[in-house]
KOLVEXVEX-766922 format. One record per residue (C-alpha): residue number from 1; x negated, y, z negated. Coordinates in pm, 1 decimal. Example, Ala and Ser with C-alpha at 12.3 -4.5 7.8 and 13.67 -1.06 7.14 Angstrom:
// KOLVEXVEX-766922
    n         X         Y         Z
    1   -1230.0    -450.0    -780.0
    2   -1367.0    -106.0    -714.0
***
This chain:
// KOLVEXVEX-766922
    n         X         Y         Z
    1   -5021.0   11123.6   -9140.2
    2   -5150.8   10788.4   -9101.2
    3   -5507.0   10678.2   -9227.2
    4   -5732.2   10398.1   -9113.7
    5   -5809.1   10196.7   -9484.5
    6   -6156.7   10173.2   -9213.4
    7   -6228.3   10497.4   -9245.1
    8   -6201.7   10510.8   -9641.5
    9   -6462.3   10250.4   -9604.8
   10   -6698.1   10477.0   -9392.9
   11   -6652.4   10746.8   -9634.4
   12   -6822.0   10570.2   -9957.8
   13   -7075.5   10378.9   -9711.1
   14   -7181.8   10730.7   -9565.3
   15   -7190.7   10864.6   -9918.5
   16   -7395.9   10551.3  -10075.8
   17   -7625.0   10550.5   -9750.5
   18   -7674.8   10953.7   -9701.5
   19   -7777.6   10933.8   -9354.7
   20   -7587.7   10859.1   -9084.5
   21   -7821.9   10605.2   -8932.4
   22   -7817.6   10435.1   -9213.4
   23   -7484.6   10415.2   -9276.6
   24   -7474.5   10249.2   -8939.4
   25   -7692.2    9984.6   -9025.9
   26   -7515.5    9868.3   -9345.6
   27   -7168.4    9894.0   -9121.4
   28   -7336.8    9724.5   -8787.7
   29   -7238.5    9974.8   -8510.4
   30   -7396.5   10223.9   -8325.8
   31   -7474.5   10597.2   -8514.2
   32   -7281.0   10752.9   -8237.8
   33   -6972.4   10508.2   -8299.5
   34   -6994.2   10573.6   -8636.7
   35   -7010.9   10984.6   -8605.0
   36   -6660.4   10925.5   -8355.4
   37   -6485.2   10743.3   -8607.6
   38   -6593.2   10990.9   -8873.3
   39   -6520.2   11286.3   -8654.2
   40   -6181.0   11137.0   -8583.1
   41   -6098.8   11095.7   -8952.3
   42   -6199.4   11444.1   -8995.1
   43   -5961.8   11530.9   -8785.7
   44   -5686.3   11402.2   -8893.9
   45   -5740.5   11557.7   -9189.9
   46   -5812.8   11894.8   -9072.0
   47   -6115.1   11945.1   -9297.2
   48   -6519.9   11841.2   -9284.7
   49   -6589.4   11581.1   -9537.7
   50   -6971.2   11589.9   -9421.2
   51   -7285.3   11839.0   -9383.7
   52   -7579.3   11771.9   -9221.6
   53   -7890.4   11880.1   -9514.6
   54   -8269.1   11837.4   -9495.9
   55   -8155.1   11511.9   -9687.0
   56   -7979.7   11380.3   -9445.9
   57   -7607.0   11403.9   -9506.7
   58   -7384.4   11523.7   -9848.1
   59   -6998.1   11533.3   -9878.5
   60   -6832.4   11851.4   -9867.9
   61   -6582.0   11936.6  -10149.4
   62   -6331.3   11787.9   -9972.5
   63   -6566.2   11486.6   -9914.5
   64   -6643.8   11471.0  -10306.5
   65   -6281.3   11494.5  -10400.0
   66   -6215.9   11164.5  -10144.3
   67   -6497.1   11015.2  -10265.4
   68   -6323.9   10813.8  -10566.3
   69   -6022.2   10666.0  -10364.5
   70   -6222.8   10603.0  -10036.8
   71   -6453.2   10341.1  -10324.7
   72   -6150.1   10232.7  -10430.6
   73   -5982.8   10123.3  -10070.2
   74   -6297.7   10013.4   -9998.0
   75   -6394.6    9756.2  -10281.7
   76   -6018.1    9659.1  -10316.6
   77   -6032.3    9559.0   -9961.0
   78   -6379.6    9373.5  -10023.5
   79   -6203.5    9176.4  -10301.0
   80   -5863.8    9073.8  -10103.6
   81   -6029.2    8975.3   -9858.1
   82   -6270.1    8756.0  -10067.4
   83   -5998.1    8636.3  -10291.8
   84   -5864.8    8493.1   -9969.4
   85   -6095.9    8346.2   -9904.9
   86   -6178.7    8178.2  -10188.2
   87   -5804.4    8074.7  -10224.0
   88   -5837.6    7909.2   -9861.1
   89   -6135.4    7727.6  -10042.2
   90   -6406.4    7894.4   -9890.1
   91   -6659.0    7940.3  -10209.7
   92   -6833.9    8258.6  -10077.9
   93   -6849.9    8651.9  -10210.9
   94   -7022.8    8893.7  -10415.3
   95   -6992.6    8973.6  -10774.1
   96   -7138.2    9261.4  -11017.8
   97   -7200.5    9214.1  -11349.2
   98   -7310.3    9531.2  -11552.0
   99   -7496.5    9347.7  -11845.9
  100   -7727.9    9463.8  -12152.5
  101   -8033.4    9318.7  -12271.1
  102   -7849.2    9088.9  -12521.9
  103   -7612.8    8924.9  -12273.7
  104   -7923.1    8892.7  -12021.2
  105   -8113.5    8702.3  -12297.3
  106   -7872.5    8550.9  -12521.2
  107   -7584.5    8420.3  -12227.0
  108   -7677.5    8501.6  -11871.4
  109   -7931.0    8195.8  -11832.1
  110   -7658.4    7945.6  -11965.2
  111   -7316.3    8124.1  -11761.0
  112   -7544.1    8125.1  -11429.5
  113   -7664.0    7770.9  -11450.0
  114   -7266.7    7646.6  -11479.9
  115   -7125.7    7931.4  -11244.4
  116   -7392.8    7838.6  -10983.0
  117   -7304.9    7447.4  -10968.1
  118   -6938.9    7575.0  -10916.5
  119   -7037.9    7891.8  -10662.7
  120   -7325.8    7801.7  -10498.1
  121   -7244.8    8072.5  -10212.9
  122   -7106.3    8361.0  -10428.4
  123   -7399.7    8603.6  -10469.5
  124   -7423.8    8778.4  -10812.4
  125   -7562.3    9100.8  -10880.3
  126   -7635.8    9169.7  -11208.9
  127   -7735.9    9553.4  -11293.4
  128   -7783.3    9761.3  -11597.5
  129   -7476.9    9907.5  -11799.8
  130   -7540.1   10290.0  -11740.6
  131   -7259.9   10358.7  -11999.3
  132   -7013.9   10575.7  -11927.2
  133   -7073.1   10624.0  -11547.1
  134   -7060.2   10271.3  -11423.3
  135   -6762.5   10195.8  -11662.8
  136   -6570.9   10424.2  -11387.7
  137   -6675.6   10174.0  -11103.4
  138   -6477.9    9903.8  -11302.8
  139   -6150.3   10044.9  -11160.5
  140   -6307.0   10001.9  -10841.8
  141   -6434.4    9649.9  -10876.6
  142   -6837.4    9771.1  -10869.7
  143   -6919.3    9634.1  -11104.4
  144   -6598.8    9345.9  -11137.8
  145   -6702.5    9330.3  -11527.0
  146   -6916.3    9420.0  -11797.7
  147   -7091.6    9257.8  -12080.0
  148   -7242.3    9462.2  -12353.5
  149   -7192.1    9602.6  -12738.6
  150   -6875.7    9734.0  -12759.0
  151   -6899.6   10161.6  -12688.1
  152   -6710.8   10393.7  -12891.1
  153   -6396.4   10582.5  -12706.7
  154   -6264.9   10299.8  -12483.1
  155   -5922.3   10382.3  -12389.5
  156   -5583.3   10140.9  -12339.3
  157   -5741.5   10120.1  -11965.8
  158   -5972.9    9820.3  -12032.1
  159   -5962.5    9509.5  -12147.0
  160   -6153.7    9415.2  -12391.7
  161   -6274.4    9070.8  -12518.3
  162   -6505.7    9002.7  -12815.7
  163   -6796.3    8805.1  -12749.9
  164   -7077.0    8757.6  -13017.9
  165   -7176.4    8968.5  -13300.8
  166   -7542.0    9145.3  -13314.3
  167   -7741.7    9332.9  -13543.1
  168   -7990.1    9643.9  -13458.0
  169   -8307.2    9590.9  -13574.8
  170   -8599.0    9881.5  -13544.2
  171   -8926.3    9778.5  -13378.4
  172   -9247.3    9917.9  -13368.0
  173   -9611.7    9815.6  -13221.3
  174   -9851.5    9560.4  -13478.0
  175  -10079.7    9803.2  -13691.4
  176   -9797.0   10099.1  -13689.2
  177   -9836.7   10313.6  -13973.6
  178   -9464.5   10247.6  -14060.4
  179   -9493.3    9930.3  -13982.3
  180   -9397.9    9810.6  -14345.2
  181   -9105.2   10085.0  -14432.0
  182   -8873.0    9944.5  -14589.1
  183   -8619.8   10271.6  -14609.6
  184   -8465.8   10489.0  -14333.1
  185   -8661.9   10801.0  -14577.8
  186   -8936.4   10681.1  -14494.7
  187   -8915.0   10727.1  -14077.0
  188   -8756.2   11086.9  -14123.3
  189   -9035.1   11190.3  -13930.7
  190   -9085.3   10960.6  -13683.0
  191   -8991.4   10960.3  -13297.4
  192   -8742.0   10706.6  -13162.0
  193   -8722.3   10491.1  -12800.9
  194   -8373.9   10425.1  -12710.4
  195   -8173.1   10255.0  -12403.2
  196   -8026.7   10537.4  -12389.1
  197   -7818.2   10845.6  -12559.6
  198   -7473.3   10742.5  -12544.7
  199   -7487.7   10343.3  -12609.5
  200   -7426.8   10155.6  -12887.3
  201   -7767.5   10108.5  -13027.5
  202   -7840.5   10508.3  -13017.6
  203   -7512.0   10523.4  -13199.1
  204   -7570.3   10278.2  -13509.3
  205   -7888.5   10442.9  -13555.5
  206   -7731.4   10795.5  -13558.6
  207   -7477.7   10612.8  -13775.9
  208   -7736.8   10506.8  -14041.3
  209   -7921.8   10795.5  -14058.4
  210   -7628.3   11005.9  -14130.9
  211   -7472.9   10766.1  -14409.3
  212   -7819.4   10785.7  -14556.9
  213   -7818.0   11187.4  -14577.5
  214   -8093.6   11214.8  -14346.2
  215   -8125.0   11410.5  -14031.4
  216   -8022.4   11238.9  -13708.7
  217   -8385.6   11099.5  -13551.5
  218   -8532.6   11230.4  -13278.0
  219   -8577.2   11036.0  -12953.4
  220   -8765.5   11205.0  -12706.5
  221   -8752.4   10917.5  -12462.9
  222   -8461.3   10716.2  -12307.0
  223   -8556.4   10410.0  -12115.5
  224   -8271.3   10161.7  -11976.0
  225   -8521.2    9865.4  -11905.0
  226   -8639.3    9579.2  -12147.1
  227   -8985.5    9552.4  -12001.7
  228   -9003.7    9973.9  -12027.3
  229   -8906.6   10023.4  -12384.8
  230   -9145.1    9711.2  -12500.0
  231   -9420.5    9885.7  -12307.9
  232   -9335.4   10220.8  -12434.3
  233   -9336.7   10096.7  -12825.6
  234   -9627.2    9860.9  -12798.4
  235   -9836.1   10151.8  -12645.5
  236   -9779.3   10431.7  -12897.8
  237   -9594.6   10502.7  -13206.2
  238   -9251.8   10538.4  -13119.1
  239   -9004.0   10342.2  -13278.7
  240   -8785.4   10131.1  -13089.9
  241   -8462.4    9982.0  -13132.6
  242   -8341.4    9651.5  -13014.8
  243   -8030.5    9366.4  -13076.4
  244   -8218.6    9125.9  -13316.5
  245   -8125.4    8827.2  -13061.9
  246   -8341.7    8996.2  -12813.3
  247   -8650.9    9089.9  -13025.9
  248   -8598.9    8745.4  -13151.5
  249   -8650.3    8602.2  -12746.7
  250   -8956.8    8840.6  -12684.3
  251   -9286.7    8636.3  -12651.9
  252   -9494.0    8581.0  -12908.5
  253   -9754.1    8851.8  -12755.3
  254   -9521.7    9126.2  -12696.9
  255   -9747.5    9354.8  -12995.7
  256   -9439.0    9391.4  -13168.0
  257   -9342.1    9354.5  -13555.1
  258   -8984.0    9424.2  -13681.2
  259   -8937.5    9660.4  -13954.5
  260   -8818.9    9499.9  -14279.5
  261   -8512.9    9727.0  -14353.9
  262   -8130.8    9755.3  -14180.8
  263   -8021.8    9938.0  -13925.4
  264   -7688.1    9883.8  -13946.2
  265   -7465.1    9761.9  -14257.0
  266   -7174.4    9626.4  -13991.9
  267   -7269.5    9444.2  -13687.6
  268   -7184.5    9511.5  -13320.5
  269   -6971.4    9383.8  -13101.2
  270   -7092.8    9216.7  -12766.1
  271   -6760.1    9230.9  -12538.9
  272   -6659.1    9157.5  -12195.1
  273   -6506.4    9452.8  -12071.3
  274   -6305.8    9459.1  -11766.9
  275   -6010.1    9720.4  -11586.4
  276   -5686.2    9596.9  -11756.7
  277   -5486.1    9634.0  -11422.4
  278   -5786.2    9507.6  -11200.0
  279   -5703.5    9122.6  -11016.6
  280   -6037.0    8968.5  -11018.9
  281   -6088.6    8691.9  -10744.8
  282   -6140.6    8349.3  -10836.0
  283   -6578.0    8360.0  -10863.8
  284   -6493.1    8651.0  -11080.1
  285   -6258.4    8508.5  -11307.9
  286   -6426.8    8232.7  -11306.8
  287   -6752.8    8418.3  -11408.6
  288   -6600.1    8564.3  -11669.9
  289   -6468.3    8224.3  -11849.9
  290   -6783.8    8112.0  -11889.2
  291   -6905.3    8435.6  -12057.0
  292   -6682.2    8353.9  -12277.6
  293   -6724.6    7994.2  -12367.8
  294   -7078.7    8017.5  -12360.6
  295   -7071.0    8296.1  -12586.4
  296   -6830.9    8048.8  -12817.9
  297   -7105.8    7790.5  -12800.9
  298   -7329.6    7986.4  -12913.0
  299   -7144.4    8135.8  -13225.4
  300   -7087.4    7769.4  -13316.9
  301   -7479.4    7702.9  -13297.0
  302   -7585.8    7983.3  -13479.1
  303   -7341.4    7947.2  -13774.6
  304   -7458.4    7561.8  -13751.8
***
């Protein structure tokens, strides 16, 4: 059996785009060129990867099971194709960076000022972490890397380098009644604001809680975004949990105060994590230097 890599690529479009018009769109053909080639594929298979639903369309099993490689195919021809290019000297592509809110704040202004003077054409996308199910996509190249605090459980599979050191601080809106605790005792009762369940922040507070003999918090409410979690803790009493960097950065009339007790005895890690076997492209590699030396720099000025 012989497969068109082509139709791999249709497969994870169709999946991403859930309709077959707009699958079209994002491949530029026709709909009914793209239902031939699908139908083909199908084929040669012997089995339906699609249904039609009131959705639009959803994979089958078999679809589901092909899902994974037909991402892979499909991104690894994306990035040989770009790395290619860039090798010819052409200085064009796409990039994804998974990032938190520390390496948004603290690094991302400085690493895109020098990466855009070198790559004016490469287009970077630069999305939240969604740890663990966008660590997946680094096999896959989407995203190409990831910066954020260093997750529990990481296997032999990535590569991992150190970046800066943080510390979690908890937050809470000006005139909280907690807003001077100075023990974890003391918010026993309280409810809790996180990024989200599995991340590193959620973890160092579970962490303290537990090495304190107290019972693990409760957080009613996950929210991913920066802008969401400030709004969340500034309008009620939640307590929130941030890197101190990035509470540090937040303007003057965010409503928020910092309680004066720790979090967490040891600090995290921020890391660049990538796919150990993955070949980045030039932009990528490149990007991912100057995560690191800017991250050096600013070590350097902060011990200063």
């Amino acid at each position: 059996m012989s497969l068109d890599p082509a139709a791999f690529s249709l497969v994870a479009t169709l999946a991403e785009a859930g309709s077959l018009t707009a699958a079209a769109r994002v491949l530029g053909c026709t709909q009914p060129a793209l239902t031939k080639q699908l139908r083909r594929f199908e084929a040669s298979l012997g089995v339906l990867l699609f249904q039609r639903s009131l959705r639009g369309v959803e994979p089958t099993a078999y679809g589901a099971t092909l899902l994974p490689r037909a991402r892979i195919v499909r991104d690894q021809i994306r990035q040989a194709t770009e790395e290619i290019a860039q090798l010819r000297g052409l200085r064009e592509g796409r990039i994804m960076v998974a990032a938190s809110h520390l390496a948004t704040i603290v690094l991302l202004p400085e690493v895109m000022r020098s990466f855009r003077a070198r790559w004016p054409d490469v287009v970077v996308h630069v999305v939240a972490p969604a740890f663990p199910d966008r660590f997946v996509g680094l096999r896959e190249g989407t995203p190409d890397l990831a910066v954020i605090n260093l997750p529990g459980g990481l296997g032999p599979e990535f590569q991992v380098t150190p970046l800066i050191s943080s510390t979690v601080v908890a937050i809470v809106r000006r005139g909280h009644p907690l807003a001077q605790a100075e023990s974890l005792a003391a918010l026993a009762q309280a409810e809790w604001v996180m990024p989200n369940a599995s991340g590193s922040s959620a973890r160092m507070v579970r962490t303290a809680f537990q090495r304190a003999r107290l019972p693990v918090p409760r957080c009613p409410v996950y929210c991913e975004t920066l802008t969401g979690l400030v709004r969340l803790v500034s309008g009620s009493d939640l307590v929130g949990v941030l890197p101190a960097e990035v509470f540090e950065a937040l303007p003057a009339g965010s409503g928020l105060v910092r309680l004066p007790l720790e979090i967490s005895p040891r600090s995290g890690s921020l890391s660049l994590i990538r796919w150990a076997d993955a070949r980045p492209t030039p932009a990528a590699a490149d990007l991912a230097a100057l995560f690191v030396s800017v991250a050096r720099r600013f070590t350097r000025q902060r011990a200063r």
